[in-house]
N, C-alpha and C positions, 0 to 999 in steps of 0.2 A: 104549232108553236110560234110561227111568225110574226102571230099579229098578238100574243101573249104581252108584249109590254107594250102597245097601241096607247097612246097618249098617256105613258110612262114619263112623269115631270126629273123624277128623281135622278136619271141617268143622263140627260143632257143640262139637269143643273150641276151633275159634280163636274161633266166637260166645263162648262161656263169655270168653275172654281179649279180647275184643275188649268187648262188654259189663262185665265187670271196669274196661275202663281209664276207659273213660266213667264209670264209677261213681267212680274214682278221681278224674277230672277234676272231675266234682260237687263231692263232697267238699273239694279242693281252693279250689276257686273261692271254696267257704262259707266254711273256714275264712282265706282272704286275705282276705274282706268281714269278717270276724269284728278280722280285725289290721288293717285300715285303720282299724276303729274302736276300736283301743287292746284291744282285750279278748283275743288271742293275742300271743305274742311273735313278734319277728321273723324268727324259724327255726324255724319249725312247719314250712317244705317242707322240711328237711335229716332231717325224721324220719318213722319209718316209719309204714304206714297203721295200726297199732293206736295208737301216740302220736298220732297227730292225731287219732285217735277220741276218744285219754280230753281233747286238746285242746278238740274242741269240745263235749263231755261241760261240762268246766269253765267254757269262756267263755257257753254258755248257763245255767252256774247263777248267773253274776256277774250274767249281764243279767238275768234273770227268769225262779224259780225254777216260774211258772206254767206256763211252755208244756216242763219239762222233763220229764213222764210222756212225752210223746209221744217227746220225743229218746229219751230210754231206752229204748222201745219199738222207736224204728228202727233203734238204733243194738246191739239184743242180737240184731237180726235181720242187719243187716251182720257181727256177729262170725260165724254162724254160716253165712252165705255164704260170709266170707273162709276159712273153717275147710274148707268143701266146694271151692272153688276151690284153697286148698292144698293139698288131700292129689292135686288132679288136675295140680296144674302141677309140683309139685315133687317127685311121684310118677312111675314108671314106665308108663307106657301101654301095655299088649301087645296083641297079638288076643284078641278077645275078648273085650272091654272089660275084663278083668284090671290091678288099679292096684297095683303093689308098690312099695312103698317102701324106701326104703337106707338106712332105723333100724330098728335091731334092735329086735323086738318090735311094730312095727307090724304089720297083720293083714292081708291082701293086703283089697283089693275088689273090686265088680266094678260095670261099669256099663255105661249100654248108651248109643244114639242120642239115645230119649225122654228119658234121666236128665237127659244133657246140655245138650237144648234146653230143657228144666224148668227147669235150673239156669239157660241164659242166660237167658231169662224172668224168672225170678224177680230175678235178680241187677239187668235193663234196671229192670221193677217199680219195686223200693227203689230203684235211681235216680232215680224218677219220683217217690216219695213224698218223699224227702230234698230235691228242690228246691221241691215244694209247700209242705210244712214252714216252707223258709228262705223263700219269697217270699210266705206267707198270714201266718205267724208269726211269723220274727223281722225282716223286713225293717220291720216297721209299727215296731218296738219300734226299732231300730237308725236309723228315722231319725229317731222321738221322741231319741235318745240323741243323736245328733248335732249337731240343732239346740240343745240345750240347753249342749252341752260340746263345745268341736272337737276332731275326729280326734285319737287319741291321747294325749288327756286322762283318757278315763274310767277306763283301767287304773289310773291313776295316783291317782285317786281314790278306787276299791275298795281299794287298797294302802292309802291312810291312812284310809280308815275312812269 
């Protein structure tokens, strides 16, 4: 029975979608800690995960522009997760690990088992590093920001200056 699901696509693509949404939930959560404390708007969930990237892109440059190599660096690494996640979800899956896509001009690919659990790995990973991030990094600065000016003030005051 071991070797019964042997180049079985299906079960480290729903890892790949299932690690994705966890990633998604992270993200999520940071950027809501981000607008409790005035520095996202109030509909940063009604948009898609590349606008809350450039979202929280932004509200860590307002907070302090120190700790923003590192976001940059996680955050060119999420683009190009989301970029490998997309062309597998919203691609064709055949046998074979064969990915074609229903835009013209895209190149077919191919992928295997390993690709896939690579990919959820890596995708779980950068989950792992974006909450260290916000809880070594910005949590210390966010509740410096806090005490000084209450919840949803401080937007208000990078606005006038």
């Amino acid at each position: 029975m071991n070797g019964a699901f042997e180049g079985d696509l299906i079960r480290p693509l729903g890892l790949v979608t299932m690690n994705f949404g966890f990633a998604e939930y992270e993200l999520d959560s940071f950027i809501e800690r981000l607008a409790s404390a005035g520095l996202a708007p109030d509909s940063w969930s009604q948009r898609p995960i590349g606008q809350k990237i450039d979202l929280l892109t932004d509200a860590i440059r307002r907070l302090d522009q120190s700790v923003q190599p590192r976001l940059d660096a996680l955050l060119g690494e999420a683009r190009q997760l989301l970029d490998r996640r997309n062309a597998l979800i919203h691609g064709c899956l055949l046998s074979g690990g064969r990915i074609v896509s229903g835009r013209t001009g895209v190149k077919e690919k191919v992928t295997s088992v390993e690709d896939l659990n690579s990919l959820a790995d890596a995708i779980f990973n950068w989950k792992e590093r974006l909450w260290s991030y916000r809880w070594r990094q910005i949590e210390p600065l966010l509740e410096t920001l806090t005490s000084i000016a209450p919840p949803n003030k401080s937007l208000e005051r990078t606005r006038e200056g």
